[in-house]
N, C-alpha and C positions, 0 to 999 in steps of 0.2 A: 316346482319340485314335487316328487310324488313320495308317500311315506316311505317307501322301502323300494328296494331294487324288486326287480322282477323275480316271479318262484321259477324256478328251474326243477328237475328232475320227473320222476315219474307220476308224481302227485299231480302236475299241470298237467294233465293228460285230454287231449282232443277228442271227443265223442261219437267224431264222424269215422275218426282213425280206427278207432274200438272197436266201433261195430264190424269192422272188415276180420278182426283179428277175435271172433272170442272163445276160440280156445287159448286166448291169454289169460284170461278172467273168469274161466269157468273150469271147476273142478271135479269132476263124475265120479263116485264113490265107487269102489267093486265090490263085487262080492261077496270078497273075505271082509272089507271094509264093514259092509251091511253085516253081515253076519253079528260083528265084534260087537255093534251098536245095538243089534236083538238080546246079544248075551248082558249085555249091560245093563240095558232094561228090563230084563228079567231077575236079573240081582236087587231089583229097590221098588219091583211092581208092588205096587200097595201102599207104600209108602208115602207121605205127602211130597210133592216136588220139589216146594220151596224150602224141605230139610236136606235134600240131595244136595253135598260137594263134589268136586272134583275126585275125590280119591274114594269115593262111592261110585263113580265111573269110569273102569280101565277102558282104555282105548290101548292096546298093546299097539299095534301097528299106525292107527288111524291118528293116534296124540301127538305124534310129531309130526304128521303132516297138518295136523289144524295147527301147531306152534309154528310152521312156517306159516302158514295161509296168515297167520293174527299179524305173523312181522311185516308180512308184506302189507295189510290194511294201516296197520300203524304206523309202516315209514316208508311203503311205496306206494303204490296203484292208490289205494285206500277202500277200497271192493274189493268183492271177489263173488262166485256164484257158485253157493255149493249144491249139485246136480244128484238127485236119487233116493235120497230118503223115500223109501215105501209108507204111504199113507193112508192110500185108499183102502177102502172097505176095512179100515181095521178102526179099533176103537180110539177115540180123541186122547183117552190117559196115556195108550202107549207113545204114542204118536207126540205130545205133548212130550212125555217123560226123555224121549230118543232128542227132540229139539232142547230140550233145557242142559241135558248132559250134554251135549256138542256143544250148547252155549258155554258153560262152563268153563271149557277149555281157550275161550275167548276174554273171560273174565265174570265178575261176578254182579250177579243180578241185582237192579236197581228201581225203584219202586218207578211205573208211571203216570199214576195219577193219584188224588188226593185218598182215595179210594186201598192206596196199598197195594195196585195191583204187579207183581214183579213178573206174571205171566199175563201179557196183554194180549184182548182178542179186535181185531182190525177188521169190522164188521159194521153193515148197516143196521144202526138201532131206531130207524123213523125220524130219525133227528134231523134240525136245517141250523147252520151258524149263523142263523139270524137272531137264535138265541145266543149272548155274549158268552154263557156260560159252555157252550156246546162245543166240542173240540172237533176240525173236521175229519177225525181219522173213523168217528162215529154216523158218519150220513156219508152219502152218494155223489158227492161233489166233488171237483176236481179239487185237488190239493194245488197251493204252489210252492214251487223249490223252497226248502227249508232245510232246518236242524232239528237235531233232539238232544236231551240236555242228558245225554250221558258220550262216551267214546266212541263206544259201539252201540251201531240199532241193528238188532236182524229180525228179518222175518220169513218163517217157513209159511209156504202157502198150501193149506190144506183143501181147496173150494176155490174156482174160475167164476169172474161172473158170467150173464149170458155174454152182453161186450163193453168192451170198455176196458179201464181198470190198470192199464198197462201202466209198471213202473219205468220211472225216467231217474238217472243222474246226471250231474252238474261236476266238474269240480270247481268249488270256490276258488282255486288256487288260479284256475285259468278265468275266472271272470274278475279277477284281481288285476289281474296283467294285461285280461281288455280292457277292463277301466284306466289302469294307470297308461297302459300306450292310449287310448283313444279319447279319453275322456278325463285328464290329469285333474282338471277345475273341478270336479265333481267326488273324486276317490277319496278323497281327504277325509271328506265329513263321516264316513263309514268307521271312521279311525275314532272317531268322538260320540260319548254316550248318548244313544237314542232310548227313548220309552218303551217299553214292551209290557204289554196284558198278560197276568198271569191268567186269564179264563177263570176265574170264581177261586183256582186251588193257590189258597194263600196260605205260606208257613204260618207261625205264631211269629206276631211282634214284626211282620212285613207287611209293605203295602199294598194293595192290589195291583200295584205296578211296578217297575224295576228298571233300573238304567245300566247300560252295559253298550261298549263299543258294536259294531257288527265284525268290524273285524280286529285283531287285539294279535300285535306283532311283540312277543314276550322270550325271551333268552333264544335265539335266534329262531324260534317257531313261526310263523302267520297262522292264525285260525281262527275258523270264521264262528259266528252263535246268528242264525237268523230266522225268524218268522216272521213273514210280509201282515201277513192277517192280524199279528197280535201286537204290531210296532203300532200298525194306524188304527186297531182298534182301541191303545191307550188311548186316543185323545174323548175318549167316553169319559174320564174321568178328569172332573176341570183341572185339579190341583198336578196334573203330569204337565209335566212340560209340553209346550207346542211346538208340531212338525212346522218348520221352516219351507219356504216353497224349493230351496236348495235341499233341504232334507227329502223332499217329494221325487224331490229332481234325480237325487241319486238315490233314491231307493227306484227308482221309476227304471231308471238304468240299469242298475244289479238286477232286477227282475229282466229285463230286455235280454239281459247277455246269457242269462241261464239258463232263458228258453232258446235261445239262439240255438238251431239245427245243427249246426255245425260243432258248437261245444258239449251241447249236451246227448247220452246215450241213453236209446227207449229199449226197453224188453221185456217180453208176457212171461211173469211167472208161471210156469207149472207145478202143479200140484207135486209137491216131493222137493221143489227147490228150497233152497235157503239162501237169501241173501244179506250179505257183510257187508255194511257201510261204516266208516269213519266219518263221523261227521266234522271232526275241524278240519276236513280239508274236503270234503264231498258235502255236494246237496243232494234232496230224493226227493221226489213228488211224484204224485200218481193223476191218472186224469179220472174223469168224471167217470161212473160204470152202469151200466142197466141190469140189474140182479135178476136174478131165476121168481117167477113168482113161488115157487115150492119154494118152501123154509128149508128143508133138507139139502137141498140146490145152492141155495146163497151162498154169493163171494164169503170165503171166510180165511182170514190166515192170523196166525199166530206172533209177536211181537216178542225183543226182550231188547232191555235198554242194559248195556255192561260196562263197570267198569273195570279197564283193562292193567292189569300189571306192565309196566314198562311202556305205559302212557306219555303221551311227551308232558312238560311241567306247563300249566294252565296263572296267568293273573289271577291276584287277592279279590280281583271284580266279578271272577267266574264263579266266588260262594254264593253272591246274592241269588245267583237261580243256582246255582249245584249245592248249596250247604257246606258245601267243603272244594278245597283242591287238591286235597290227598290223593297221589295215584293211587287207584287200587280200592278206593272208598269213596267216590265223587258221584254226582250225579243223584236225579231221581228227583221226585216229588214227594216231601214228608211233612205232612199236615197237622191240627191237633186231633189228635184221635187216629192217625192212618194206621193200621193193623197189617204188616207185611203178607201177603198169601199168593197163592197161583189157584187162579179157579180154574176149573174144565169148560166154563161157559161165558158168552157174553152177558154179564152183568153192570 
């Protein structure tokens, strides 16, 4: 018996299918569009970001096409690629200020690390995750298919590396449904809580690790929470429960199906994209990149973690890492001492 029936509709979406199709999932802004987002920007230039709300940024035209785009991430495809943001040669605040206001309209910003940061920057800092504490969205390494602990993750890419770099999605919904047709023996365990590392940013009064299903089938929702890296790097700590060679087995497998060519969809950000991910029904990983020796040159793109109004409703299990499951106020990393900000810089 497999936990749940199969997911059906747009959210099990095929990655090989996609690729053939993406003027489904990409959306190119116009003119007038750009224009509305310049004037926008110019209305709160100066101003710190992380005080900027929504109704400090009209979008006349462009706001109900991002309320469709958010409905579609949230109860269909669960992406989307927003095409054209102007970024080059101009300075990182504007540029910065134009992506937080589009964010906005997505939902509202959520810290991502212990640090407070609600504007993250997804850059190489010399880093390797061989340090525990080292997060890999900080070094040069491939990432594997994962989550992030808010609704929405985007990021505008402002800086290509030399090569490399290319984002990929997954959707969990269709590695659900390969597991449960091909691999029934195995799905189950996904359903029961495994260990995960929070990487050094611990709340108050939590442990450095934390147990939560991978996937968590909740008032008729499926949705998946997963980090390969930070499940098996729990077992650093003796008092975490231990991986089971069945737990090995089926994580070894959800990793298998979501690199699988067939389910999963690759595409090179350019510089001015923005992309929308859902993460309880989408995964994102990037591969490894070789950056520009010039500092100026380096891969660099911009990050925000939202949570979104009319979210679907999340399990009392998803506070231990979100702090809450209020729609609309979930998600993030809040530490003792985190100070909410948006820096202009990787720090």
């Amino acid at each position: 018996m497999i936990p749940r029936p199969l997911v059906t509709g747009p959210s099990a979406w095929i990655g090989a299918e996609l690729a053939k199709r993406p003027e489904e999932w990409t959306y190119v802004l116009s003119a007038t569009e750009i224009a509305e987002i310049e004037s926008a920007v110019a209305g709160v230039r100066g101003r710190d970001i992380a005080s900027v709300r929504q109704d400090d940024f009209p979008l006349p035209s462009l706001g109900p096409v991002l309320d469709g785009l958010r409905n579609e991430i949230l109860n269909g495809r669960g992406f989307v690629l927003l095409r054209g943001l102007p970024v080059t040669d101009r300075p990182i605040a504007d540029s910065a200020m134009a992506y937080w206001g589009i964010g906005l309209w997505f939902g509202s910003a959520r810290s991502q690390n212990a640090k407070g940061h609600v504007l993250g920057h997804v850059r190489d800092m010399g880093l390797a995750t061989t340090d525990p504490n080292v997060r890999i969205y900080q070094t040069t390494e491939r990432q594997n298919f994962h989550t992030d602990s808010c609704d929405i993750v985007g990021l505008l890419c402002l800086k290509t590396a030399q090569s490399g770099g290319l984002s990929s999605l997954t959707s969990s919904m269709s590695v659900y449904n390969a597991m449960a047709e091909h691999h029934p023996d195995l799905v189950g365990r996904l359903f029961k809580p495994m260990p995960t590392d929070r990487r050094g940013e611990v709340p108050v009064g939590k442990k450095p690790w934390f147990e939560l299903p991978i996937y968590n089938d909740y008032q008729g929702w499926l949705s998946a929470l997963y980090a390969p890296h930070y499940v098996r790097s729990s077992q650093r700590f003796p008092e975490a429960p231990r991986l089971t060679e069945q737990d090995i087995a089926a994580l070894d497998c959800f990793d298998r199906l979501a690199e699988d060519t067939t389910l999963r969809l690759d595409m090179e950000l350019q510089p001015g994209d923005i992309q929308l991910v859902h993460n309880h029904t989408t995964l994102h990983d990037r591969t490894a990149f070789v950056d520009w020796p010039e500092p100026e040159r380096k891969r660099h793109l911009l990050r925000l973690w939202l949570a979104s109004p009319g979210a679907r409703p999340l399990p009392d299990g998803y506070a231990e890492r979100w702090g809450s499951t209020t729609i609309g106020d979930r998600g993030g990393i809040i530490c003792e001492g985190t100070r909410l900000h948006a820096p202009l810089e990787a720090v």
